[in-house]
C-alpha positions in Angstrom: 0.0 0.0 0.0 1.3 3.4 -0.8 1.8 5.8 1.8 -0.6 8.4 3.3 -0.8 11.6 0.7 1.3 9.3 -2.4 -2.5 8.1 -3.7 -1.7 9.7 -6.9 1.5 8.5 -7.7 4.7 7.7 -6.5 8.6 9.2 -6.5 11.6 7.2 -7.5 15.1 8.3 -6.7 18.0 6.8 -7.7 21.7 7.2 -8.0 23.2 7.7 -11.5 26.1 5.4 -11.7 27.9 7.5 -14.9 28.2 10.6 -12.5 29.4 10.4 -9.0 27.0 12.0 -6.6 24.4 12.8 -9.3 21.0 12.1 -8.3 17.9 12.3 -10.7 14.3 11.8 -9.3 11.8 10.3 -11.9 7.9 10.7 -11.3 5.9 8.7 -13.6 2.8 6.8 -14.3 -0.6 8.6 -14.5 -3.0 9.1 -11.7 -4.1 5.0 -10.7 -7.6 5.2 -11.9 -10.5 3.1 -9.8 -11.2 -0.2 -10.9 -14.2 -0.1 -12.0 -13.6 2.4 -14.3 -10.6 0.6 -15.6 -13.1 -2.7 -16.4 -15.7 -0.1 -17.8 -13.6 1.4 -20.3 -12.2 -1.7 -21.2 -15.6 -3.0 -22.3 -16.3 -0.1 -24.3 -13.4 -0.9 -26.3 -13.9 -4.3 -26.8 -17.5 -3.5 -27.7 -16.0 -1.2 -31.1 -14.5 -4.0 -32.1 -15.8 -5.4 -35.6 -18.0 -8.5 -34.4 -17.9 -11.4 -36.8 -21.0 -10.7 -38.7 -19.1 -6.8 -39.7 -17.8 -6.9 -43.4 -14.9 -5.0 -41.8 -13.6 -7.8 -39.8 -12.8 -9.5 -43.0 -11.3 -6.5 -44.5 -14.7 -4.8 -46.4 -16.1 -2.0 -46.9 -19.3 -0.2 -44.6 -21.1 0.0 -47.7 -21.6 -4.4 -47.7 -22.8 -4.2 -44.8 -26.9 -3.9 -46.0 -25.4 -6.8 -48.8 -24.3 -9.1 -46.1 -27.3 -8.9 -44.2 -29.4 -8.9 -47.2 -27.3 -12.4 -47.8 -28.0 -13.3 -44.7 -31.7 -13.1 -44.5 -32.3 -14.4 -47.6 -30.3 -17.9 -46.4 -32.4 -17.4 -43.2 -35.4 -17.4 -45.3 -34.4 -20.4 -47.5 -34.2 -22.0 -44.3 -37.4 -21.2 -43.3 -39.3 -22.1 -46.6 -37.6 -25.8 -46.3 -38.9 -26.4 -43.2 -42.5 -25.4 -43.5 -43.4 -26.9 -46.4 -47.2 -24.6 -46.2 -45.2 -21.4 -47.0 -44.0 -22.7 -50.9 -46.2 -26.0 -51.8 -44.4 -27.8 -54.4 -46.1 -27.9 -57.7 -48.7 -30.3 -59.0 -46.8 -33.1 -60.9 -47.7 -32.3 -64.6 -46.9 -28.6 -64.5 -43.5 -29.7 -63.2 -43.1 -31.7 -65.7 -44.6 -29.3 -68.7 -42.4 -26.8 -67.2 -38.8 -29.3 -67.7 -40.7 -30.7 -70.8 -40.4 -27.2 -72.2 -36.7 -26.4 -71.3 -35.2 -29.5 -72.5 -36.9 -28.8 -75.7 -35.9 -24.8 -75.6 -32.4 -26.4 -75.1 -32.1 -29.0 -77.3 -33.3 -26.4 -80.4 -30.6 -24.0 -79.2 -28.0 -26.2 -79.1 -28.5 -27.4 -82.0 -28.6 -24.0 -84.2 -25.4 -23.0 -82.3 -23.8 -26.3 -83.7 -24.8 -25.7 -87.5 -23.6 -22.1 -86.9 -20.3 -23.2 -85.3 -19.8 -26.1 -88.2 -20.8 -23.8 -90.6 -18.2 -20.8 -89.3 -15.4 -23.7 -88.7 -15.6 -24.8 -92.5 -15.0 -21.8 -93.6 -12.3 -20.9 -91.9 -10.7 -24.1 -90.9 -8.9 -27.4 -93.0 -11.6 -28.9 -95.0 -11.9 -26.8 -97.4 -10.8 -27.9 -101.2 -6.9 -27.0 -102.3 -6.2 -27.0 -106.3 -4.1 -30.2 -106.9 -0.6 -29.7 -105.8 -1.0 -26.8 -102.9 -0.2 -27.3 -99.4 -2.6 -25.9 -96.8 -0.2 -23.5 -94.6 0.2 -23.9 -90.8 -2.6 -21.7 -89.1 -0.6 -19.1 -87.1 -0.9 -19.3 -83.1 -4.0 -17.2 -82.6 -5.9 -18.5 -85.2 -5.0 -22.0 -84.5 -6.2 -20.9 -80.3 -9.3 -20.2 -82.0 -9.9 -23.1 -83.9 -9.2 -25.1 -81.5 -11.8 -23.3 -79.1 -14.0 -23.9 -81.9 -13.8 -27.5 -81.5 -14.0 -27.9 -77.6 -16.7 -25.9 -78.2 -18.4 -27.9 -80.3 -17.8 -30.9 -78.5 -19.4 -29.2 -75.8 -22.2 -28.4 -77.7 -22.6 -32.3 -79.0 -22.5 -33.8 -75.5 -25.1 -31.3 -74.0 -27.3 -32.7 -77.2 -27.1 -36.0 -76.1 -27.7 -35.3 -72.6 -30.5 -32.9 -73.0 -32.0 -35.6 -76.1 -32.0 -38.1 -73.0 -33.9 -36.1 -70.7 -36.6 -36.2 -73.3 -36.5 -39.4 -73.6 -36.7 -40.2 -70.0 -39.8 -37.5 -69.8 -41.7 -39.8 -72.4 -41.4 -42.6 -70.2 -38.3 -44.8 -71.5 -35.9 -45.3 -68.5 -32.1 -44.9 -69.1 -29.8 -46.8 -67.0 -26.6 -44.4 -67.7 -25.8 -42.5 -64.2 -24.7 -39.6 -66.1 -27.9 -39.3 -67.4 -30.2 -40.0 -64.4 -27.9 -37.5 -62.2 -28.4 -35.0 -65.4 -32.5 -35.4 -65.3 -32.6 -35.1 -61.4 -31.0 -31.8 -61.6 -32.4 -29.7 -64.1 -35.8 -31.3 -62.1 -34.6 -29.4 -59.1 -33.9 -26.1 -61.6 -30.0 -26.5 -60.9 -27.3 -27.1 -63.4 -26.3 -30.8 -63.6 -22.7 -31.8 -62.1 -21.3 -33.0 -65.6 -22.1 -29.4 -66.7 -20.4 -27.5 -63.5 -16.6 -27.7 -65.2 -18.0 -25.1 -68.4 -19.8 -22.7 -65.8 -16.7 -20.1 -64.7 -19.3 -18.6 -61.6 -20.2 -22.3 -60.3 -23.6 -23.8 -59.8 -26.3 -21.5 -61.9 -29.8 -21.5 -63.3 -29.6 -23.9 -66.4 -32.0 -21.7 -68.7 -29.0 -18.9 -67.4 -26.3 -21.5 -68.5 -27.7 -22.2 -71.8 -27.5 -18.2 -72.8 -24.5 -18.1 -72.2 -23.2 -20.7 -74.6 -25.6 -18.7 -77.2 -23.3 -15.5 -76.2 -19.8 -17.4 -76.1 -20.7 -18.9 -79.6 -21.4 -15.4 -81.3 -18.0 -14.2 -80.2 -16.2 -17.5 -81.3 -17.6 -17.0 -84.6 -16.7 -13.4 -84.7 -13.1 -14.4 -83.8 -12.4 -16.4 -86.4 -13.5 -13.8 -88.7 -9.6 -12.9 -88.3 -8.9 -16.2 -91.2 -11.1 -14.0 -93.5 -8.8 -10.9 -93.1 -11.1 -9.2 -90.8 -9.3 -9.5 -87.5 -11.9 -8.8 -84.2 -11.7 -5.1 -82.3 -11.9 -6.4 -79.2 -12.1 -10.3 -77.5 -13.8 -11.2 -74.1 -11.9 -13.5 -71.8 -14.8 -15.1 -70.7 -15.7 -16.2 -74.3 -13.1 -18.8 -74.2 -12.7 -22.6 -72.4 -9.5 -21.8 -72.1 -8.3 -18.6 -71.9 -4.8 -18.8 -70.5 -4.1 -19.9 -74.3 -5.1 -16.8 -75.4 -2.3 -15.4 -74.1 0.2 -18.3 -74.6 -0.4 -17.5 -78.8 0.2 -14.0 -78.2 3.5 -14.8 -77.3 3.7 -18.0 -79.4 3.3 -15.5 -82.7 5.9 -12.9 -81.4 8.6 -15.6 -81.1 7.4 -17.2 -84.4 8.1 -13.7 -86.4 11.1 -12.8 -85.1 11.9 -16.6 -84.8 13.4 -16.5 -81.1 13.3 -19.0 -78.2 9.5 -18.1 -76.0 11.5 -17.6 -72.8 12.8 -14.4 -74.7 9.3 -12.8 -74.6 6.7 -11.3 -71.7 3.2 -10.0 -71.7 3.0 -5.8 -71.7 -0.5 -4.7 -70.0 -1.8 -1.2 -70.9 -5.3 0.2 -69.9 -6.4 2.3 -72.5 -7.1 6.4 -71.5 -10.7 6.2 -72.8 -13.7 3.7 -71.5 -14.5 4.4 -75.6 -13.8 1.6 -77.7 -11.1 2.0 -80.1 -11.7 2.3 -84.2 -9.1 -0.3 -85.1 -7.2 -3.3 -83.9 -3.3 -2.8 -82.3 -0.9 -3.3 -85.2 0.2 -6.0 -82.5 -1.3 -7.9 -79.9 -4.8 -7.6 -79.0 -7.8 -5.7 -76.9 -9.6 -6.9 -74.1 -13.0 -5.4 -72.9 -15.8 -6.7 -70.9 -13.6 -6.0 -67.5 -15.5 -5.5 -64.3 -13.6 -3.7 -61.3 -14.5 -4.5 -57.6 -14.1 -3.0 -54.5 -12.1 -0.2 -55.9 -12.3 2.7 -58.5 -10.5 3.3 -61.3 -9.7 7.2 -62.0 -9.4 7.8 -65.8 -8.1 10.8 -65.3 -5.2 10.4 -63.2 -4.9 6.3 -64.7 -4.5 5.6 -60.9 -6.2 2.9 -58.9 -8.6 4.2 -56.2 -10.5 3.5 -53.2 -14.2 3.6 -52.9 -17.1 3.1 -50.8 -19.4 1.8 -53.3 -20.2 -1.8 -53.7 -20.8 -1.4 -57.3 -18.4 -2.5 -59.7 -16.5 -0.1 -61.5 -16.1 -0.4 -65.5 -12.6 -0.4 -66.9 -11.4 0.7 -70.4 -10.1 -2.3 -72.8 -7.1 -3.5 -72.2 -3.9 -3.8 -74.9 -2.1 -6.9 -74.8 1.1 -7.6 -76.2 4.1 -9.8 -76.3 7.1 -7.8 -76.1 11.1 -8.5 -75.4 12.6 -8.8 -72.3 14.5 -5.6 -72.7 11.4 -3.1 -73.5 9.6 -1.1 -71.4 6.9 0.5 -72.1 6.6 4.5 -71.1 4.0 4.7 -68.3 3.2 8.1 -66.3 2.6 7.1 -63.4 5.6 4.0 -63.5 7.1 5.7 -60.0 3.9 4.6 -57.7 3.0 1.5 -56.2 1.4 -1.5 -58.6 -0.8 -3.5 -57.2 -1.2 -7.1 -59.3 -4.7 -7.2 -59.8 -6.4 -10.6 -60.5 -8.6 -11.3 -63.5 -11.5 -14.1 -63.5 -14.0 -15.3 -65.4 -17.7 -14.3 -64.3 -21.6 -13.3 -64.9 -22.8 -9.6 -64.1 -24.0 -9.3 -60.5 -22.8 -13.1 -59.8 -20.2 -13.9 -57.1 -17.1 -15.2 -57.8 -14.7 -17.9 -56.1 -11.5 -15.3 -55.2 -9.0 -18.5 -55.1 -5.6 -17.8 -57.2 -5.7 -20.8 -58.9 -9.1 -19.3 -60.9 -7.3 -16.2 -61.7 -7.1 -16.4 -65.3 -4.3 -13.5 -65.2 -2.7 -10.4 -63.4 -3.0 -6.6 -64.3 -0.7 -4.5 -63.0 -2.2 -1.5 -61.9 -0.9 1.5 -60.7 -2.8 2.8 -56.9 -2.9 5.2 -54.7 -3.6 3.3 -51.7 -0.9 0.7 -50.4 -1.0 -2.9 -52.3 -1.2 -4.5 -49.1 -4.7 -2.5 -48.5 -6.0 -3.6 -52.3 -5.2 -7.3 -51.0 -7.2 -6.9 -47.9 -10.1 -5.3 -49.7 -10.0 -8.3 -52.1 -9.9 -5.7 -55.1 -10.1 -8.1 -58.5 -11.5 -8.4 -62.1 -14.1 -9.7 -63.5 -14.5 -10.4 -67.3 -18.2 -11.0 -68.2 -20.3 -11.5 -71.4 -21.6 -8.3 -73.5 -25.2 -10.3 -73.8 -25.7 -11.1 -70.5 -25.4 -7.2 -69.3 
């Protein structure tokens, strides 16, 4: 216990050892505060604390917070609606079963006009057409032979869902198949979800199979406006999302840099440049390519200053196309704002107001952008890309 009249602190004196005789007295520590107090003002700070259910615990922004609880609700309600089975009655058999009776057939007639117009656009453009006697068909270059090779997965695609959707007629008519695949394929799309053998060609995950079906109608139209290019016509711009695989995209932009200047690959890197304008450009690069259909999230992108930004808005931001080209290891191209941080921005494949599973092995590539705010902050905030389809806007 301290003594009488020290309540409010206490005096130290002690002998400096460096000077002989010196003596210093030291008063410190603030004035003891009651206990209670102590305890009170302890549990108002643990009480400002982000709780678990705060978006800012996890490194969001305020503005998710009506989302989250929106999200919330809405898995409260599911909940709710499974467990009282008066609040949604399921339907009366035979409208079920008009209902998947009229999307198998919807399907099956769109599938099969995408596969004419994909046969029909692959002809053209690919190797069976007729050579006068005594030519030699050259060897496609590496973007067109990306292309038509997308073509073809994507016609294989396109066959397979044929049979599986022709199948789920059948079965609807009353002749049982014994095939797993197919039973597990007619349970689904009876539930309204997309069948598991489907999931690998959906780049968001589980969705709405009438939803799945437009967007093979979407990535078909801009397959065969790709492959235009063999006609002399080469495209403006290219979606990432339009592609199976879209990492080869970028594999043949560097494939036909070394095949001109015939050097090793190792030689040659991607350059990324966002464009100054969120206006489409009049003409194609004279090398390399554009990419558009980019959706920015949980940050802004100044057009102005060409700087990454941060925002409290959970809607995503739109970016400018992207140039894309394979350069040598010794060029650099001139950027303004080359002294500030970059943060390494992820790209994925996506749907418009869809969710996306932020894991790096997903990310179909990296943007370098230049930011205002530290990297390490663009990381927490989970700022990425998102390239969707022009038809599903």
């Amino acid at each position: 216990m301290p003594p009488a009249g020290r309540e409010w602190g206490w005096s130290w004196r002690s002998r400096d050892t460096g000077t002989k005789g010196a003596a210093t007295d030291c008063s410190f520590l603030p004035p003891a505060l009651p206990e209670e107090d102590v305890i009170a003002d302890t549990r108002a700070r643990i009480q400002q604390l982000p709780g678990p259910a705060d978006p800012a615990s996890c490194g969001l922004h305020k503005d998710l917070q009506q989302q989250l609880f929106e999200s919330q609700s809405s898995s409260l309600l599911a909940d709710l609606l499974r467990s009282q089975d008066l609040w949604q009655p399921t339907p009366p058999p035979s409208t079920q079963q008009g209902a998947l009776g009229q999307l198998v057939q919807q399907g099956l007639q769109l599938v099969r006009e995408l596969q004419d117009t994909l046969q029909q656009r692959g002809w053209e453009v690919g190797a069976r057409g007729h050579l006068p006697s005594g030519c030699t068909r050259p060897k496609p270059r590496p973007l067109l032979r990306f292309l038509l090779e997308e073509c073809g997965s994507f016609l294989a695609l396109l066959q397979q869902v044929d049979r599986d959707l022709l199948c789920a007629q059948e079965q609807l008519k009353g002749r049982p198949c014994q095939i797993p695949r197919c039973s597990t394929i007619l349970r689904a799309l009876e539930r309204g979800r997309l069948p598991r053998p489907w999931l690998p060609y959906a780049p968001t995950g589980p969705q709405d199979p009438r939803r799945w079906l437009q967007t093979l109608k979407c990535r078909c139209q801009l397959l065969c406006g790709y492959l235009g290019m063999a006609a002399g016509q080469p495209a403006l711009l290219y979606h990432l999302s339009a592609f199976q695989y879209p990492r080869r995209l970028l594999l043949a932009l560097l494939q036909e840099a070394a095949r001109v200047e015939k050097k090793d690959l190792d030689h040659y890197h991607l350059d990324q440049q966002v464009l100054p304008c969120l206006l489409p450009p009049s003409s194609p690069p004279e090398s390399g390519l554009y990419l558009t259909g980019l959706e920015l999230h949980h940050a802004l992108w100044d057009t102005r200053s060409a700087l990454l930004q941060e925002t409290l808005s959970a809607q995503p931001c739109l970016l400018p196309p992207i140039w894309v080209q394979a350069v040598g290891e010794a060029w650099r191209a001139p950027r303004p704002n080359a002294s500030l941080l970059q943060y390494s921005c992820p790209i994925y494949l996506g749907l418009p107001q869809r969710p996306v599973r932020l894991s790096s092995q997903r990310a179909v590539m990296h943007l370098a952008l230049p930011c205002k705010m530290p990297p390490a902050l663009c990381a927490q905030h989970r700022v990425h890309i998102v390239s969707t389809l022009p038809c599903l806007e």
